[in-house]
C-alpha positions in Angstrom: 6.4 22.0 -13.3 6.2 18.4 -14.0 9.9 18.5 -15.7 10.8 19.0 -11.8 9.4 16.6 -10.7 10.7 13.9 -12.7 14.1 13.2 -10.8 11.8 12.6 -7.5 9.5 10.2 -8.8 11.6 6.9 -9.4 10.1 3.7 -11.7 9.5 0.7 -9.9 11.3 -2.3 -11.9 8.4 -4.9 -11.5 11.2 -7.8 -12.3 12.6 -7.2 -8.9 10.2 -5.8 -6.8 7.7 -8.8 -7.1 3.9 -8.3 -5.6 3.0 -10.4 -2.2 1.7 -13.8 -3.0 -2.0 -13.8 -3.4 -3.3 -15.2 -0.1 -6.5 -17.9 -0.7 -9.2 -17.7 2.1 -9.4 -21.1 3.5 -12.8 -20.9 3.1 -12.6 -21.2 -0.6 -10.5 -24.5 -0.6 -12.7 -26.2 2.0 -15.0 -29.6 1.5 -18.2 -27.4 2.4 -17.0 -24.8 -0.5 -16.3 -27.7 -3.0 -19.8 -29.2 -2.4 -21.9 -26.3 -2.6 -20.0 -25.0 -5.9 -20.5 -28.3 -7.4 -23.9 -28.7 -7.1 -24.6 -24.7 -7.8 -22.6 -25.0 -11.1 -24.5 -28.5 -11.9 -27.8 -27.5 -11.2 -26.7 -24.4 -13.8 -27.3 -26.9 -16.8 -23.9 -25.3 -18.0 -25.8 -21.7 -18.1 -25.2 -18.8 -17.2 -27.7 -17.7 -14.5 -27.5 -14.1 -14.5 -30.1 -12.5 -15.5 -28.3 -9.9 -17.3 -25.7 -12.3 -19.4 -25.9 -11.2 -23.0 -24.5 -14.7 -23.9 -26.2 -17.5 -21.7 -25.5 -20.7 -23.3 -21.7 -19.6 -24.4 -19.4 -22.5 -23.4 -16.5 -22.0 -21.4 -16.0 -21.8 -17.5 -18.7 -21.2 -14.7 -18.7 -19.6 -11.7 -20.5 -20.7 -8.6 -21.2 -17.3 -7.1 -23.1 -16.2 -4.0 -26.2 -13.8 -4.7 -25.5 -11.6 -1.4 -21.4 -11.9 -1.2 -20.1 -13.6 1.9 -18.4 -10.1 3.2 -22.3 -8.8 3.0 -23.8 -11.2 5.2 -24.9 -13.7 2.3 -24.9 -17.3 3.5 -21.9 -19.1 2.7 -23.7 -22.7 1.9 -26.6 -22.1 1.4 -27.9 -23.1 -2.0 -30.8 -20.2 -2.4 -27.5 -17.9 -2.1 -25.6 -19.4 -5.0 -26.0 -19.0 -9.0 -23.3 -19.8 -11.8 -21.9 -17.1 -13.6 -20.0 -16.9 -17.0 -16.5 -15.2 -16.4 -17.7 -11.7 -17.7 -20.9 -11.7 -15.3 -18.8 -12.9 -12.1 -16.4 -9.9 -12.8 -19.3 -7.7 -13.3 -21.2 -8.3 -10.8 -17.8 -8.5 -8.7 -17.3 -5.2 -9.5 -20.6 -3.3 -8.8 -20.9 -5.1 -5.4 -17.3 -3.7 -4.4 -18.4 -0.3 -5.8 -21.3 -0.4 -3.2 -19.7 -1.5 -0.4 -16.7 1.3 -0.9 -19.6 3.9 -1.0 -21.0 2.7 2.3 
């Protein structure tokens, strides 16, 4: 059955046909945004502040994150709202809070 279908499904040459740009929300690149993430990250002690990180004091990039996500409701500046995350906790968590909101 799937032999017949084979001449219907065509491959899509990724070389040509080139994903949409990836659109920044403004939000992200404003003063406000700057500030808040610099003194989140600084406050941080170059930690990771999830409580969950296997790896804490790892060196390597920090995330300023916000505890309750912006598209939740969370407070966008305010610094009760904000933690830094290593990579692998800012995906993490990413994840599970996109997971919750998709089984709304």
């Amino acid at each position: 059955m799937v032999r017949m279908l084979r001449p219907m499904v065509q491959v899509l040459d990724t070389r040509i046909a080139r994903p949409p740009p990836k659109q920044v929300d403004p939000h992200y690149s404003s003063q406000e945004h700057r500030r808040w993430r610099a003194i989140v990250i600084a406050r941080s002690g170059g930690r990771c502040q999830d409580p969950a990180c296997k790896a804490p004091t790892r060196p390597g990039r920090l995330y300023a994150d916000h505890v309750v996500e912006l598209k939740d409701g969370g407070a966008a500046f305010d610094l009760s709202n904000g933690v830094a995350r290593c990579g692998s906790c800012h995906v993490r968590k990413g994840h599970a809070e996109r997971a919750k909101r998709m089984a709304r």
